[in-house]
N, C-alpha and C positions, 0 to 999 in steps of 0.2 A: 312168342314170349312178350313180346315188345305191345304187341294187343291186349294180353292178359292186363300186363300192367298199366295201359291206357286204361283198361276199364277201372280198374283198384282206382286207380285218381280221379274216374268221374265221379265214383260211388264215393270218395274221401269225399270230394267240393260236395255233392248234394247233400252228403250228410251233414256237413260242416255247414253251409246255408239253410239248413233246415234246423241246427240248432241254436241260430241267431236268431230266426224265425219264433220262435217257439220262446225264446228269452223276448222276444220284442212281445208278443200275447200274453207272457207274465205279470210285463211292467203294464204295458195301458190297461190290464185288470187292474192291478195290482191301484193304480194312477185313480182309475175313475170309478171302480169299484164292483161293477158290472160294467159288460161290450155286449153288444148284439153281432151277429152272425155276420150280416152287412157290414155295420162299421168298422171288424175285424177284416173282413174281406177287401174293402175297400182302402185301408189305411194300409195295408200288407202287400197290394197288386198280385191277388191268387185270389183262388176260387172258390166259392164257400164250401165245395167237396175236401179243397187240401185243408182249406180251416178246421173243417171238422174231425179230421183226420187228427191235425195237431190237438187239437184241444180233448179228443177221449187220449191222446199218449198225455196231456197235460195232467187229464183228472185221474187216468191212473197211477199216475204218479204224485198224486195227491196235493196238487200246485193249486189247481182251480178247481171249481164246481160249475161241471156245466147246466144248461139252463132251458129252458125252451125258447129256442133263437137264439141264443148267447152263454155266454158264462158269466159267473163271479168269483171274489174270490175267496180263499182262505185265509181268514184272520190267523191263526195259528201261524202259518208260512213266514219263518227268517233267515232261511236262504234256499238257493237252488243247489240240484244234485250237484255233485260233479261230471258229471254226463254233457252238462250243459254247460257249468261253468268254463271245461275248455276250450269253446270256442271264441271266447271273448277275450278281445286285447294280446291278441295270438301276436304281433308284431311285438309290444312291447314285453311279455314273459320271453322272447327268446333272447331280446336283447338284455334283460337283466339277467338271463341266465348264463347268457357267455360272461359278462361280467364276475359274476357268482367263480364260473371253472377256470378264470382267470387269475383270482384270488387261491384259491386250493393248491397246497404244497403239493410240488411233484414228486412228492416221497411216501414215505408210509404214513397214512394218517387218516383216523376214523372222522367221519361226518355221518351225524345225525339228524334227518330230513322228516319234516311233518310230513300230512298229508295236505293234497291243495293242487291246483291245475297248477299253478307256478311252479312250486317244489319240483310235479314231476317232469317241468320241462328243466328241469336245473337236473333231475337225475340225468337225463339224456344227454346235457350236455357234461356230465360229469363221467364219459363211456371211454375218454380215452385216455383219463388216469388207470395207472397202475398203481401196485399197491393200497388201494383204497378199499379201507372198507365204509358199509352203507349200513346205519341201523337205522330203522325205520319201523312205522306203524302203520304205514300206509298199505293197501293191498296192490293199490296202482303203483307206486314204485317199486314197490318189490316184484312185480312182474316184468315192470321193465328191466328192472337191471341186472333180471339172473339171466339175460340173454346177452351178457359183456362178463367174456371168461375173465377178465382183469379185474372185475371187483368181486369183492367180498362180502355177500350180503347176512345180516341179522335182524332177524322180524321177530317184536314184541307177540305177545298172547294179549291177549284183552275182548271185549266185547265189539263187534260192530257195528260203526254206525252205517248206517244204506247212505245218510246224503252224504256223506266224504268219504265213504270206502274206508275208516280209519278204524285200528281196534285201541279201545280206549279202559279207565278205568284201574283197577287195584293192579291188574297183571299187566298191563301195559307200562303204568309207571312204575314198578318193580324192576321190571326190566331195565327203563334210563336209568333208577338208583342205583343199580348195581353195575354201572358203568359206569367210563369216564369218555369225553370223545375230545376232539379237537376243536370242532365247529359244528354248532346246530342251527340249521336253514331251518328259517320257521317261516310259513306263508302265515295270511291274516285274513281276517273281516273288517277288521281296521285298524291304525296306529294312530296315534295323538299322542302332544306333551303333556295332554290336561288326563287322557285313560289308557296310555301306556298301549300297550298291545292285547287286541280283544280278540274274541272270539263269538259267536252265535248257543257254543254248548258248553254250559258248565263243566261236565266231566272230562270234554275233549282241552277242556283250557287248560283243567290238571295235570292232567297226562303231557301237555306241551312245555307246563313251567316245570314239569321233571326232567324234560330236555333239556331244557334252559339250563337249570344249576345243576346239569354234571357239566355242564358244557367251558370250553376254556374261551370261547369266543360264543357269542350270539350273533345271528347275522336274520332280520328279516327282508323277505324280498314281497316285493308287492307292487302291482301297477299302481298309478297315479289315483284311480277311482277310489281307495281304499284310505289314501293320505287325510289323515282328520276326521275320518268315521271313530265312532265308540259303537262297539257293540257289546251284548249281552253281561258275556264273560270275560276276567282279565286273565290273561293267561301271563303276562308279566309286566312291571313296572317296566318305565322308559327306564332309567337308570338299570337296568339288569341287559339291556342290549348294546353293543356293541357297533354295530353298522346296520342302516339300514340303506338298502338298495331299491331305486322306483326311477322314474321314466318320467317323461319333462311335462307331461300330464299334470303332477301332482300339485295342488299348492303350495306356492313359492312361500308363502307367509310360513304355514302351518310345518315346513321344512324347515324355515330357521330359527320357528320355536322348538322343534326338536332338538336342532345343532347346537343351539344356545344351552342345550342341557347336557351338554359334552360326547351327544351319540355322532359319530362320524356319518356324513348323508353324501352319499352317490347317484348321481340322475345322469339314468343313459338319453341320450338324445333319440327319440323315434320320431318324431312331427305327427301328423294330422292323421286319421283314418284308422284309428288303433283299434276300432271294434272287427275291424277285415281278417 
């Protein structure tokens, strides 16, 4: 038994180093606009065989285009799956998540959870509330949490998207309307005073400000990287959230221009090496 499970853990770290890997061949595409095989190999310390490797799981999943010798990339591309996204900033999502189940009455009370690598480590640590129920749209939290007999789970209808695993759209946000919750954990693609709380996709912004206003409390949580981005879509005004939750990463300026608009701001302390 004790073997078994040593190997699950090797196979967790390879996979987990290989999807920081694969996030670093993103960006220096992403950076220089095409890489050559070499200077991918070289800047990585691995061998143009694992390079290659990475980069067809890259172009199948539609991140880059590869190249004779190298790749480029995809103008289209404005964010990574979630596949990928969990492996980034793993110290600080845990710490904002205990944070997060720290905050949640130990009594009967609905919480409603986007979809997002943070959210579903905020689900996990949300396993040893009772009473709780979980409405969600996400497919990765709802997996996880129907394995905790103590919560109560409800999953929206709506359409799917592949890079969040979220189902989104008219029957998704039907489902928030016609509820009301306690607290809704929204993860982000970024916050700001000046673009409120964004998102990458129109429809999934929708569906999240439906969360929002049934909701009695907003709470975003988000590593430091995300503090001060504006992306695509607004999924809600600063003024419509109530606490936002990030990690000592974040910009200090862009924090208390938040604060200064009456959102409560919580930074967990994690220090240096938060991509590990």
């Amino acid at each position: 038994m004790a073997r078994v499970q040593d190997d699950r853990m090797l196979r967790h770290a390879a996979s987990g180093k290989r999807s920081r890997r694969m996030i670093e061949i993103v960006e220096l595409i992403t950076a220089r606009g095409s890489v050559s095989l070499a200077d991918l190999s070289d800047a990585l310390h691995v061998s143009a065989a694992t390079v290659r490797r990475d980069l067809a799981d890259l172009e199948y999943q539609r991140l880059i285009v590869r190249t004779h010798g190298g790749a480029t990339g995809v103008e289209a591309r404005t964010e990574l799956p979630v596949t990928l996204r969990d492996s980034q900033f793993q110290d600080a999502k845990r710490a904002i998540a205990r944070k997060v189940a720290s905050l949640i009455p130990r009594e009967r009370h609905a919480v409603a959870l986007s979809g997002g690598s943070t959210t579903a480590i905020v689900a996990r640590a949300l396993s040893n509330h009772s009473e709780l129920t979980i409405v969600t749209n996400s497919l990765t939290i709802a997996s996880l949490v129907t394995s905790f007999p103590g919560l109560k789970v409800i999953m929206t209808g709506g359409q799917l998207r592949h890079e969040s695993l979220e189902l989104v759209g008219v029957l998704a946000e039907n489902t928030f309307n016609a509820i009301n919750v306690g607290t809704a954990i929204l993860g982000t693609d970024g916050i700001s005073a000046a673009g409120g709380v964004t998102t990458h996709d129109e429809t999934e912004a929708r569906t999240n400000n439906a969360m929002v206003t049934h909701a009695q409390r907003a709470v975003v949580v988000t590593d430091g990287s995300k503090v001060g981005r504006i992306a695509l879509a607004k999924v809600a005004d600063i003024q419509q959230i109530d606490l936002l939750i990030t990690d000592d990463s974040a910009d200090p300026a862009e924090l208390e221009r938040i604060a200064a608009l009456g959102i409560e701001v919580q930074v967990v302390t994690v220090g240096r090496g938060l991509g590990t």
